[in-house]
C-alpha positions as CSV (number, residue, x, y, z in Angstrom):
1,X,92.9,93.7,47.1
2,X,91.0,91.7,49.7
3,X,87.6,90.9,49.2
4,X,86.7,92.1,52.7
5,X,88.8,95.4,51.5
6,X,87.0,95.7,48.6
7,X,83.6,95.4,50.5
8,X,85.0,98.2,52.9
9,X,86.6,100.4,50.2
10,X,84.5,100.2,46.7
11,X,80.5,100.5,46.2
12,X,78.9,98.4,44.2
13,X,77.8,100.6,41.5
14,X,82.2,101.2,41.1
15,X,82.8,98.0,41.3
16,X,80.3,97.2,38.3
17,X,81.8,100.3,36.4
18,X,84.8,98.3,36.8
19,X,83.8,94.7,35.7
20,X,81.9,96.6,32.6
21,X,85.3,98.1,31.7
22,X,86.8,94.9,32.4
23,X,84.9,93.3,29.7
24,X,85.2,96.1,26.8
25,X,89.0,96.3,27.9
26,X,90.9,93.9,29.8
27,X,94.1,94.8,31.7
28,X,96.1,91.8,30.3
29,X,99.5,91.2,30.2
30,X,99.5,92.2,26.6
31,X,98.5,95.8,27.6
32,X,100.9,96.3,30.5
33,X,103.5,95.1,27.6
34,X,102.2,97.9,25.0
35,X,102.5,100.7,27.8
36,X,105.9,99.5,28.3
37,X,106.8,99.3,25.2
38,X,105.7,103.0,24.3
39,X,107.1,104.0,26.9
40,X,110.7,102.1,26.4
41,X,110.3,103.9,22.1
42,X,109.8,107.3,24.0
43,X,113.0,107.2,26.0
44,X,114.8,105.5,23.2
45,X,113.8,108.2,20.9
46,X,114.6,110.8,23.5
47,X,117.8,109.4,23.5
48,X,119.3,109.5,20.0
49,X,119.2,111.9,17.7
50,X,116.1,111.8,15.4
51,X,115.2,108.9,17.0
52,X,112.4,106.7,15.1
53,X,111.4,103.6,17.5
54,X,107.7,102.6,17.9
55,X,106.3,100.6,20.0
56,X,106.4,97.6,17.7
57,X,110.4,97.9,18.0
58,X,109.9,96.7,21.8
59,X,107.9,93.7,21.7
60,X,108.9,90.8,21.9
61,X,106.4,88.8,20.4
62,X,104.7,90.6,17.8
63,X,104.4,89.8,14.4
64,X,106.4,92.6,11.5
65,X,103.8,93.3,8.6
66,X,104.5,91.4,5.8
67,X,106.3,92.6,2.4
68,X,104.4,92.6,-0.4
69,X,106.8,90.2,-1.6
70,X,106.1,88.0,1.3
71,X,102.1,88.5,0.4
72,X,102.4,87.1,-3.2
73,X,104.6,84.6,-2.4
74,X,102.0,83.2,0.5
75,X,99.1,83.8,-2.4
76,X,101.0,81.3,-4.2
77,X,101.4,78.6,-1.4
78,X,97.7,79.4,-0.5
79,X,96.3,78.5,-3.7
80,X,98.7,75.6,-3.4
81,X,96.9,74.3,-1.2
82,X,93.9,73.8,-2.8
83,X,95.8,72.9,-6.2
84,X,95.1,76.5,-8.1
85,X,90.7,76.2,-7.3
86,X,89.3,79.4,-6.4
């Protein structure tokens, strides 16, 4: 939108309800990709039968929780690190 559109179309008092909603939740990227993503598990589980995708299965660049094998084994390399020293 315009700034001389917004001046015409949106008070000030919505436009600072806005900003202060900005700041607590930002309309990113990352949150159009969530939607999507939701919305891509719904039809995917609408579309086979007992269907189990999330949200998770649809983006691209999140990280899969680790296995509590993974989590000792990066203990291990941690305290590696620092040559076994708490």
């Amino acid at each position: 939108m315009s700034l001389a559109r917004c001046k015409a179309e949106i008070s000030s008092r919505e436009l600072a309800h806005w900003m202060a909603l900005d700041r607590i939740d930002p309309f990113t990227i990352d949150r159009t990709e969530l939607i999507l993503a939701r919305f891509m598990a719904l039809i995917s589980n609408m579309m086979t039968k007992g269907g189990k995708a999330t949200a998770a299965d649809f983006l691209q660049f999140t990280e899969k929780p680790a296995k509590p094998d993974n989590l000792a084994r990066a203990e291990q390399l941690f305290k590696g690190l620092f040559h076994g020293s708490d």
